[in-house]
N, C-alpha and C positions, 0 to 999 in steps of 0.2 A: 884785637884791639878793643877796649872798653870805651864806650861810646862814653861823653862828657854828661856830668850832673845839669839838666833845665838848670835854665837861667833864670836867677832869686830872683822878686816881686821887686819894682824899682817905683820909686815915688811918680812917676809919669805915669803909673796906673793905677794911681791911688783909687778910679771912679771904681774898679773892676775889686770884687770881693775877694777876700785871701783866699791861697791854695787853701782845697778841702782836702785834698787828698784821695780822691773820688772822682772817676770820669766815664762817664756811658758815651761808647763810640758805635752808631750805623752804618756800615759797611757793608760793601757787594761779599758773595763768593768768591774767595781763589784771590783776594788783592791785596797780602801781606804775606810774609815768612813767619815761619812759627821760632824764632827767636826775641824780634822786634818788641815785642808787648810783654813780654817777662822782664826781657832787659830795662824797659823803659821803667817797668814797676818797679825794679831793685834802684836803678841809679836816681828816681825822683821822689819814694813814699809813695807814689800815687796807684791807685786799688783798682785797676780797668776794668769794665765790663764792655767785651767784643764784640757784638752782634752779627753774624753776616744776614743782615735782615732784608738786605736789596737787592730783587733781583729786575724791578722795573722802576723806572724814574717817577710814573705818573701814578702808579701802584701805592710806592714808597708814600709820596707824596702827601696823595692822598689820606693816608692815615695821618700826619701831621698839618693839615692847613685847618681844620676847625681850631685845636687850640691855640694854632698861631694868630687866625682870626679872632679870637678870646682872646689874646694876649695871656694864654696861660703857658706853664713851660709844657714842652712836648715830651719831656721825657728824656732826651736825649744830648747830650754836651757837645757832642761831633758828628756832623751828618757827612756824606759823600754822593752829593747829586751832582750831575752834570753841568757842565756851562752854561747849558741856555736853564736849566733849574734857576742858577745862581741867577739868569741874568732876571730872570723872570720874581724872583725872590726878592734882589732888589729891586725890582719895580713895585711892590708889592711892601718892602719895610718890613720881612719878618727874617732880614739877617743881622746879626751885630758886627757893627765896626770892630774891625781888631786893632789890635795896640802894636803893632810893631817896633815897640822899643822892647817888645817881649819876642822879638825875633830877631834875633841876631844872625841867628846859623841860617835862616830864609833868606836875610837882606845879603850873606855874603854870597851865597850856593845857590839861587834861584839862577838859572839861566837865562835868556837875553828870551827866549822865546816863549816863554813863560811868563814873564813880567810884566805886569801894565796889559791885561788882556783886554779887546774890545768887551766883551761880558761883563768883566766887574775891573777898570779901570783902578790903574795904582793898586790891586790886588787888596783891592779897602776892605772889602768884606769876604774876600776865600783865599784859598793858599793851595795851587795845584797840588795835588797827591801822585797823579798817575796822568800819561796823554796815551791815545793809541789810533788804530786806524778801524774804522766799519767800512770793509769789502764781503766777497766771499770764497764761503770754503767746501770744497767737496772731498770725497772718498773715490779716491784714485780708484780703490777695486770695483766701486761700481759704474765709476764716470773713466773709462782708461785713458778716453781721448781728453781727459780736462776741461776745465771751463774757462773762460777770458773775459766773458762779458756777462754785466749785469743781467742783461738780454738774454743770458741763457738758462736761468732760472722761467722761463717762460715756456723753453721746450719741451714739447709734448713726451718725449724720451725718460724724464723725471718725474711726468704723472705722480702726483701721490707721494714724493720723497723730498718736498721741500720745504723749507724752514726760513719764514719773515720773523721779522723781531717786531715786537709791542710796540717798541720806541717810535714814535711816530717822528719825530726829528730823523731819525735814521733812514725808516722805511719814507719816507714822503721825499725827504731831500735826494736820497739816491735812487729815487725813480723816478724826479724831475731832470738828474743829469743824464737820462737814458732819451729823454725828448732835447736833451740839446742847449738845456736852459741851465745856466752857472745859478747854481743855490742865492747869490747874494743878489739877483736879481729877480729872482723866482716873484712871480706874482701872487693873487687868488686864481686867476686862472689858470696858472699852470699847475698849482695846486690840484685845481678840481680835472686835469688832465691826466695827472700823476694818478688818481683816485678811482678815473676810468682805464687804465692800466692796472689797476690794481685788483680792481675787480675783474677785467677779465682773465687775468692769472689765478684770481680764486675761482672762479666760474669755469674754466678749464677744467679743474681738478689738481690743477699744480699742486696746492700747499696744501701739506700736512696739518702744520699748526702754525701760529703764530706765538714766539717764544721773547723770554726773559732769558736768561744767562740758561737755563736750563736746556737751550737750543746742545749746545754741548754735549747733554748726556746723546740725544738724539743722534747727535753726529756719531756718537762712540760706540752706540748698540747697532749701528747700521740703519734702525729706522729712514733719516735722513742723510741721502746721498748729494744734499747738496743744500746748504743755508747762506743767509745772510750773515757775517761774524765778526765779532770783534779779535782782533790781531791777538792781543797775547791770550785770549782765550784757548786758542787753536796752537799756538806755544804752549802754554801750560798742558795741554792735553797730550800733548808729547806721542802721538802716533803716527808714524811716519806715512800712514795712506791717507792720512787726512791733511790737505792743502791751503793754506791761504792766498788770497792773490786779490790783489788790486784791481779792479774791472778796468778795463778798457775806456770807460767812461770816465775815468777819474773813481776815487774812493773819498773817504770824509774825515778830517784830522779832528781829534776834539782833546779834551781835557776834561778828565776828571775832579774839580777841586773839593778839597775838604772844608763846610765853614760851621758856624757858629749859631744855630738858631734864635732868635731874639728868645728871652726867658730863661736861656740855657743856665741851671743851677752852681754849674763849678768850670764859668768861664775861663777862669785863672788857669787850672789844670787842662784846662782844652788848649791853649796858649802854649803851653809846654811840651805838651805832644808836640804841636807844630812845628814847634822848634826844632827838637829831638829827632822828627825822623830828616831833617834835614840836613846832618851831620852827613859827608860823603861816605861813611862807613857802615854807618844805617840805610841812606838810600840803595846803597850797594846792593849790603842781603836783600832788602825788599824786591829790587828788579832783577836776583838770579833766583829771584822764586817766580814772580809773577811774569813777568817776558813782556810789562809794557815800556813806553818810553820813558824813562824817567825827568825830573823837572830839575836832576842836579848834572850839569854837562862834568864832573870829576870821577864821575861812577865809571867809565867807561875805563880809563886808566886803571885803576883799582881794583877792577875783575880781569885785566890782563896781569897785575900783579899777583893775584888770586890763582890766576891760572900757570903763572908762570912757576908758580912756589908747590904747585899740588903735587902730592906726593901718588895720588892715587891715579892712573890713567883716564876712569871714564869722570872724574870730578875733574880733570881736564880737558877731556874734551866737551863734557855738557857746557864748559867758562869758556872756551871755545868758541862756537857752537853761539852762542851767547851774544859774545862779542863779537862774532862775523854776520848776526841775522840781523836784515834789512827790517825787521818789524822790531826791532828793538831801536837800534842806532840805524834811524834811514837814510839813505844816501841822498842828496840834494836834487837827482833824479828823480828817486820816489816822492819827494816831498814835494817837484811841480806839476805831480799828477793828483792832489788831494787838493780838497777845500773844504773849507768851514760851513758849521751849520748857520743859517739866515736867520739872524736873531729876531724874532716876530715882535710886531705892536702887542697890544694886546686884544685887538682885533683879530689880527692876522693870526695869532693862536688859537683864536677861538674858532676860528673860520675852518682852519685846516685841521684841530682835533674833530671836528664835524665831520668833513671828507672823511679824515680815514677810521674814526667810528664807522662811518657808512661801508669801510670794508674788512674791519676784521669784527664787525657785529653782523653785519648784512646777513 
Protein backbone atom coordinates (compact mmCIF):
# COMPACT_ATOMS: atom_id res chain seq x y z
CA UNK A 1 0.00 0.00 0.00
CA UNK A 2 1.46 3.45 -1.01
CA UNK A 3 1.66 5.68 1.88
CA UNK A 4 -0.36 9.21 1.22
CA UNK A 5 1.35 12.46 -0.29
CA UNK A 6 2.42 15.10 3.12
CA UNK A 7 -0.16 17.38 3.69
CA UNK A 8 0.17 20.80 1.39
CA UNK A 9 1.26 24.09 3.50
CA UNK A 10 -2.10 25.64 4.82
CA UNK A 11 -2.48 29.26 5.55
CA UNK A 12 -2.31 28.50 9.48
CA UNK A 13 1.26 28.29 8.95
CA UNK A 14 1.91 31.03 7.05
CA UNK A 15 4.82 32.13 10.08
CA UNK A 16 6.77 28.74 8.97
CA UNK A 17 8.86 29.17 5.59
CA UNK A 18 7.83 27.20 2.36
CA UNK A 19 8.72 23.54 1.81
CA UNK A 20 12.41 23.55 0.64
CA UNK A 21 12.49 20.38 -0.26
CA UNK A 22 15.49 19.48 1.85
CA UNK A 23 15.56 17.90 5.37
CA UNK A 24 18.74 16.88 7.58
CA UNK A 25 17.44 14.23 9.95
CA UNK A 26 19.72 13.07 13.48
CA UNK A 27 19.09 9.75 14.39
CA UNK A 28 20.24 6.74 16.64
CA UNK A 29 21.47 3.49 15.08
CA UNK A 30 19.01 0.58 14.05
CA UNK A 31 15.57 3.14 14.58
CA UNK A 32 13.99 3.04 10.96
CA UNK A 33 13.46 0.29 8.06
CA UNK A 34 15.31 0.86 5.11
CA UNK A 35 12.07 1.52 3.00
CA UNK A 36 10.51 4.52 5.03
CA UNK A 37 13.02 7.39 3.66
CA UNK A 38 13.04 6.52 -0.09
CA UNK A 39 9.30 6.36 0.11
CA UNK A 40 8.80 9.49 1.85
CA UNK A 41 11.34 11.03 -0.82
CA UNK A 42 9.29 9.92 -3.88
CA UNK A 43 5.69 10.68 -2.29
CA UNK A 44 6.80 14.42 -0.95
CA UNK A 45 9.85 15.95 -3.41
CA UNK A 46 11.74 16.22 -0.29
CA UNK A 47 15.78 15.22 -0.62
CA UNK A 48 16.55 13.58 3.01
CA UNK A 49 19.85 13.56 4.47
CA UNK A 50 19.83 10.33 7.33
CA UNK A 51 22.35 10.59 9.81
CA UNK A 52 22.56 7.71 12.41
CA UNK A 53 24.70 10.16 14.31
CA UNK A 54 23.30 9.36 17.96
CA UNK A 55 24.55 7.11 19.83
CA UNK A 56 24.40 9.10 23.46
CA UNK A 57 22.03 11.81 24.47
CA UNK A 58 24.60 14.05 26.30
CA UNK A 59 27.29 13.27 23.48
CA UNK A 60 24.73 14.21 20.85
CA UNK A 61 23.85 17.11 22.62
CA UNK A 62 26.61 18.43 23.35
CA UNK A 63 27.71 19.00 19.86
CA UNK A 64 24.49 21.14 19.27
CA UNK A 65 23.98 23.41 22.53
CA UNK A 66 26.74 26.16 21.57
CA UNK A 67 24.93 27.16 18.38
CA UNK A 68 21.70 26.77 19.95
CA UNK A 69 23.09 29.02 22.65
CA UNK A 70 24.09 31.56 19.63
CA UNK A 71 20.88 31.11 18.14
CA UNK A 72 22.48 29.85 15.14
CA UNK A 73 20.98 26.77 13.22
CA UNK A 74 22.58 23.57 14.15
CA UNK A 75 22.59 22.05 11.17
CA UNK A 76 20.16 19.87 11.60
CA UNK A 77 15.96 20.04 10.69
CA UNK A 78 15.08 16.84 12.86
CA UNK A 79 16.84 15.79 16.02
CA UNK A 80 15.71 12.35 18.11
CA UNK A 81 16.72 12.97 21.78
CA UNK A 82 15.02 11.58 24.60
CA UNK A 83 12.27 12.90 26.96
CA UNK A 84 13.99 14.31 29.48
CA UNK A 85 16.44 16.01 26.28
CA UNK A 86 13.14 17.43 25.20
CA UNK A 87 12.01 18.34 28.68
CA UNK A 88 15.26 20.04 29.44
CA UNK A 89 15.36 21.65 25.91
CA UNK A 90 12.32 23.23 26.73
CA UNK A 91 13.32 24.65 29.78
CA UNK A 92 16.06 26.02 28.05
CA UNK A 93 13.83 27.62 24.48
CA UNK A 94 16.14 25.94 21.88
CA UNK A 95 12.94 23.89 20.51
CA UNK A 96 10.36 25.20 17.96
CA UNK A 97 6.70 25.02 18.58
CA UNK A 98 5.16 22.83 15.91
CA UNK A 99 2.05 23.56 13.96
CA UNK A 100 -0.18 20.80 14.25
CA UNK A 101 -2.50 21.77 11.73
CA UNK A 102 0.56 20.36 9.66
CA UNK A 103 -0.37 17.12 11.60
CA UNK A 104 -3.23 15.48 10.73
CA UNK A 105 -2.04 11.74 10.57
CA UNK A 106 -0.39 12.66 14.39
CA UNK A 107 -3.61 14.20 15.82
CA UNK A 108 -5.65 10.98 14.41
CA UNK A 109 -2.83 7.94 15.18
CA UNK A 110 -1.13 9.17 18.19
CA UNK A 111 -2.12 6.99 20.95
CA UNK A 112 -3.80 7.87 24.40
CA UNK A 113 -0.23 7.10 25.84
CA UNK A 114 1.67 9.06 24.01
CA UNK A 115 -0.29 12.24 23.92
CA UNK A 116 0.15 15.21 26.21
CA UNK A 117 3.38 13.77 27.93
CA UNK A 118 4.47 15.27 31.37
CA UNK A 119 7.99 16.29 29.40
CA UNK A 120 6.55 18.44 26.80
CA UNK A 121 2.88 18.95 27.46
CA UNK A 122 0.13 18.97 24.39
CA UNK A 123 3.17 17.37 22.57
CA UNK A 124 3.97 21.43 21.78
CA UNK A 125 7.23 20.94 20.74
CA UNK A 126 8.09 16.93 19.99
CA UNK A 127 6.19 14.20 18.39
CA UNK A 128 7.01 10.60 19.83
CA UNK A 129 8.91 8.51 17.24
CA UNK A 130 9.67 5.29 19.23
CA UNK A 131 8.99 4.26 23.25
CA UNK A 132 10.83 1.26 24.85
CA UNK A 133 12.02 -0.28 28.07
CA UNK A 134 15.97 0.06 29.84
CA UNK A 135 16.44 -3.37 31.80
CA UNK A 136 18.97 -5.95 31.30
CA UNK A 137 20.33 -8.39 28.91
CA UNK A 138 22.69 -11.14 29.15
CA UNK A 139 24.15 -14.24 27.04
CA UNK A 140 22.36 -17.23 28.11
CA UNK A 141 25.73 -19.26 27.11
CA UNK A 142 27.66 -17.48 29.53
CA UNK A 143 25.19 -16.71 32.32
CA UNK A 144 22.98 -20.36 32.00
CA UNK A 145 21.40 -19.62 35.21
CA UNK A 146 20.17 -16.10 34.07
CA UNK A 147 19.73 -12.87 35.56
CA UNK A 148 16.59 -11.19 37.36
CA UNK A 149 17.84 -8.63 39.13
CA UNK A 150 19.51 -5.35 38.51
CA UNK A 151 21.47 -6.46 41.67
CA UNK A 152 23.02 -8.97 39.72
CA UNK A 153 25.10 -7.00 37.43
CA UNK A 154 27.00 -6.49 40.72
CA UNK A 155 28.15 -10.31 41.10
CA UNK A 156 31.43 -11.08 41.46
CA UNK A 157 30.80 -14.21 38.70
CA UNK A 158 30.64 -11.38 35.89
CA UNK A 159 33.91 -9.79 36.85
CA UNK A 160 35.01 -7.93 33.92
CA UNK A 161 31.91 -8.78 31.46
CA UNK A 162 29.69 -5.86 32.24
CA UNK A 163 28.14 -3.27 30.34
CA UNK A 164 26.51 0.31 32.07
CA UNK A 165 25.24 2.86 29.55
CA UNK A 166 26.60 6.63 29.37
CA UNK A 167 23.02 7.73 29.89
CA UNK A 168 23.02 9.00 33.16
CA UNK A 169 19.00 9.17 33.29
CA UNK A 170 19.24 5.53 32.84
CA UNK A 171 22.09 4.31 34.83
CA UNK A 172 21.29 6.71 37.88
CA UNK A 173 17.60 6.16 37.91
CA UNK A 174 17.81 2.25 37.75
CA UNK A 175 20.32 2.09 40.45
CA UNK A 176 18.26 4.33 42.68
CA UNK A 177 15.32 1.66 42.18
CA UNK A 178 17.85 -1.11 43.53
CA UNK A 179 17.82 1.15 47.02
CA UNK A 180 14.09 0.94 47.05
CA UNK A 181 13.45 4.61 46.05
CA UNK A 182 10.64 5.10 43.08
CA UNK A 183 12.60 7.49 40.57
CA UNK A 184 9.77 10.28 40.90
CA UNK A 185 10.71 10.66 44.35
CA UNK A 186 14.42 10.11 44.11
CA UNK A 187 16.16 12.99 45.97
CA UNK A 188 19.98 14.32 45.85
CA UNK A 189 20.53 12.03 48.27
CA UNK A 190 19.66 9.12 46.87
CA UNK A 191 21.28 10.29 43.95
CA UNK A 192 24.64 10.54 45.63
CA UNK A 193 23.68 6.86 47.22
CA UNK A 194 23.09 5.52 43.69
CA UNK A 195 26.63 7.03 42.79
CA UNK A 196 28.16 4.99 45.90
CA UNK A 197 26.72 1.84 44.37
CA UNK A 198 28.08 2.69 41.32
CA UNK A 199 31.25 2.99 42.21
CA UNK A 200 31.65 0.12 44.08
CA UNK A 201 30.44 -2.04 41.09
CA UNK A 202 33.29 -0.12 39.09
CA UNK A 203 35.87 -0.57 41.97
CA UNK A 204 34.97 -4.37 42.00
CA UNK A 205 36.09 -4.85 38.60
CA UNK A 206 32.48 -5.57 37.33
CA UNK A 207 32.31 -3.18 34.20
CA UNK A 208 33.83 -3.60 31.20
CA UNK A 209 32.77 -0.30 29.76
CA UNK A 210 30.35 2.16 29.98
CA UNK A 211 28.39 2.28 26.57
CA UNK A 212 26.22 4.11 24.02
CA UNK A 213 24.16 1.88 21.69
CA UNK A 214 27.41 0.30 20.87
CA UNK A 215 26.83 -1.80 24.15
CA UNK A 216 25.21 -4.16 21.48
CA UNK A 217 28.17 -4.98 19.43
CA UNK A 218 29.74 -6.15 23.00
CA UNK A 219 26.78 -8.23 23.77
CA UNK A 220 27.16 -9.93 20.14
CA UNK A 221 31.09 -10.69 20.13
CA UNK A 222 30.61 -12.22 23.74
CA UNK A 223 32.92 -9.45 25.20
CA UNK A 224 29.78 -8.63 27.45
CA UNK A 225 28.02 -11.34 29.24
CA UNK A 226 25.81 -9.15 30.70
CA UNK A 227 24.60 -5.13 30.14
CA UNK A 228 22.43 -2.75 30.94
CA UNK A 229 19.77 -2.50 27.47
CA UNK A 230 17.53 -1.06 25.67
CA UNK A 231 14.46 -3.62 24.67
CA UNK A 232 14.35 -3.43 21.01
CA UNK A 233 17.92 -3.25 20.89
CA UNK A 234 18.27 -6.85 22.05
CA UNK A 235 15.11 -7.44 19.44
CA UNK A 236 16.87 -6.15 16.64
CA UNK A 237 19.98 -8.17 17.39
CA UNK A 238 17.94 -11.18 16.94
CA UNK A 239 20.15 -13.78 18.82
CA UNK A 240 18.48 -16.04 20.56
CA UNK A 241 21.23 -16.44 23.62
CA UNK A 242 20.97 -13.06 24.11
CA UNK A 243 18.16 -12.09 26.72
CA UNK A 244 16.23 -9.30 27.88
CA UNK A 245 14.36 -8.96 31.00
CA UNK A 246 12.79 -6.63 33.26
CA UNK A 247 14.68 -6.50 36.74
CA UNK A 248 13.09 -7.35 39.53
CA UNK A 249 13.18 -3.90 40.68
CA UNK A 250 11.10 -2.49 38.11
CA UNK A 251 12.70 -1.26 34.61
CA UNK A 252 12.29 2.40 33.06
CA UNK A 253 9.46 3.22 30.26
CA UNK A 254 10.64 6.16 28.17
CA UNK A 255 9.96 7.69 24.76
CA UNK A 256 11.90 8.62 22.14
CA UNK A 257 10.37 11.99 20.50
CA UNK A 258 11.47 13.43 17.25
CA UNK A 259 11.52 17.66 17.60
CA UNK A 260 12.51 20.69 15.85
CA UNK A 261 15.48 22.55 16.91
CA UNK A 262 15.03 26.36 17.15
CA UNK A 263 16.92 27.81 13.78
CA UNK A 264 16.06 24.52 11.92
CA UNK A 265 16.38 25.71 8.05
CA UNK A 266 13.47 23.70 6.45
CA UNK A 267 10.96 23.52 9.20
CA UNK A 268 8.11 22.97 6.81
CA UNK A 269 9.62 19.75 5.41
CA UNK A 270 10.58 18.65 9.03
CA UNK A 271 6.68 18.86 9.64
CA UNK A 272 6.04 16.57 6.86
CA UNK A 273 8.12 13.77 7.87
CA UNK A 274 6.17 14.00 10.97
CA UNK A 275 3.36 13.52 9.59
CA UNK A 276 4.21 10.88 7.05
CA UNK A 277 5.65 8.33 9.35
CA UNK A 278 2.45 8.46 11.24
CA UNK A 279 0.39 6.89 8.59
CA UNK A 280 -0.49 3.26 10.34
CA UNK A 281 1.28 1.60 7.23
CA UNK A 282 4.44 3.48 7.72
CA UNK A 283 4.66 3.07 11.55
CA UNK A 284 4.11 -0.52 10.77
CA UNK A 285 7.40 -1.07 8.64
CA UNK A 286 9.10 1.10 10.94
CA UNK A 287 8.32 -1.21 14.19
CA UNK A 288 8.88 -4.75 12.10
CA UNK A 289 12.38 -3.51 11.72
CA UNK A 290 13.14 -1.85 14.90
CA UNK A 291 11.21 -4.19 17.78
CA UNK A 292 10.39 -0.88 19.76
CA UNK A 293 6.94 0.34 21.09
CA UNK A 294 5.32 2.18 18.63
CA UNK A 295 3.29 5.59 19.23
CA UNK A 296 0.49 4.30 16.65
CA UNK A 297 -1.91 1.64 18.69
CA UNK A 298 -3.36 0.43 14.68
CA UNK A 299 0.27 -1.08 13.96
CA UNK A 300 -0.43 -4.08 15.90
CA UNK A 301 -3.48 -5.14 13.75
CA UNK A 302 -1.63 -4.62 10.55
CA UNK A 303 1.33 -6.76 11.24
CA UNK A 304 -1.15 -9.54 12.03
CA UNK A 305 -2.65 -8.74 8.76
CA UNK A 306 0.95 -8.79 7.48
CA UNK A 307 1.45 -12.02 8.88
CA UNK A 308 -1.72 -13.40 8.01
CA UNK A 309 -1.08 -12.83 4.14
CA UNK A 310 2.79 -13.95 4.19
CA UNK A 311 3.40 -16.19 1.77
CA UNK A 312 6.85 -16.99 2.88
CA UNK A 313 7.04 -19.16 6.47
CA UNK A 314 9.83 -17.53 8.23
CA UNK A 315 8.43 -13.80 7.08
CA UNK A 316 5.57 -15.25 9.12
CA UNK A 317 6.86 -16.24 11.89
CA UNK A 318 9.50 -13.35 12.37
CA UNK A 319 5.30 -10.94 12.27
CA UNK A 320 4.71 -13.57 14.60
CA UNK A 321 7.06 -13.44 16.81
CA UNK A 322 6.56 -9.62 16.51
CA UNK A 323 3.26 -9.57 17.42
CA UNK A 324 3.32 -11.90 20.37
CA UNK A 325 6.80 -10.01 22.14
CA UNK A 326 6.07 -8.33 25.31
CA UNK A 327 8.89 -5.65 24.43
CA UNK A 328 7.10 -4.62 21.62
CA UNK A 329 3.18 -4.72 22.47
CA UNK A 330 3.63 -5.10 26.69
CA UNK A 331 1.08 -6.65 28.48
CA UNK A 332 -0.45 -4.27 31.37
CA UNK A 333 1.58 -6.64 33.71
CA UNK A 334 4.74 -5.44 32.32
CA UNK A 335 3.84 -2.07 32.14
CA UNK A 336 2.99 -1.97 36.29
CA UNK A 337 6.39 -2.93 36.68
CA UNK A 338 8.14 0.14 34.81
CA UNK A 339 8.46 3.93 35.64
CA UNK A 340 9.50 6.98 34.34
CA UNK A 341 12.52 8.98 34.30
CA UNK A 342 12.36 12.00 37.31
CA UNK A 343 12.31 14.83 35.25
CA UNK A 344 15.23 17.23 37.08
CA UNK A 345 15.10 21.08 37.94
CA UNK A 346 17.92 22.24 36.58
CA UNK A 347 19.63 22.03 39.73
CA UNK A 348 18.81 18.44 40.26
CA UNK A 349 20.54 17.81 36.78
CA UNK A 350 23.39 19.34 37.54
CA UNK A 351 23.84 17.86 40.84
CA UNK A 352 23.41 14.25 39.50
CA UNK A 353 25.45 14.77 36.07
CA UNK A 354 28.17 15.55 38.88
CA UNK A 355 27.54 12.05 40.83
CA UNK A 356 27.79 10.10 37.99
CA UNK A 357 30.75 11.97 36.14
CA UNK A 358 32.31 10.96 39.47
CA UNK A 359 31.72 7.29 38.30
CA UNK A 360 32.25 6.69 34.85
CA UNK A 361 35.30 9.36 34.88
CA UNK A 362 36.69 8.35 38.50
Amino acid sequence: MDAQKPTAPTAKSSELPPLANELLIAQWPLYIDKKTVPRFEKASGIEVSYKEVISDNQKFYSTIREPLAQGQATGWDLITLSDWVVAKMNRTGYLTELDHSLLPNVEANIGAAFSDPTYDPGNAHSIPWQGGMTGIAFNRDRVPEGLSSFEDLWDPSLKGHVGMLTEMVDTMNLTIMTLGVDPQDATVDDASQAQKKLIEQRDKGNVRGYYGNEYVDGLARGDLWASMAWSGDIFWLGQPEIEFVVPSEGGLLWVTPMEVPVGAEHPRDAHAFLDYVYQPEVAADITSYVGYITPVPGVKEILQQRADAAEKPGDRKYLEGLIDSPYVFPPDEMLSQLRSYKVLSEDEESQWNDLFSGVVQG
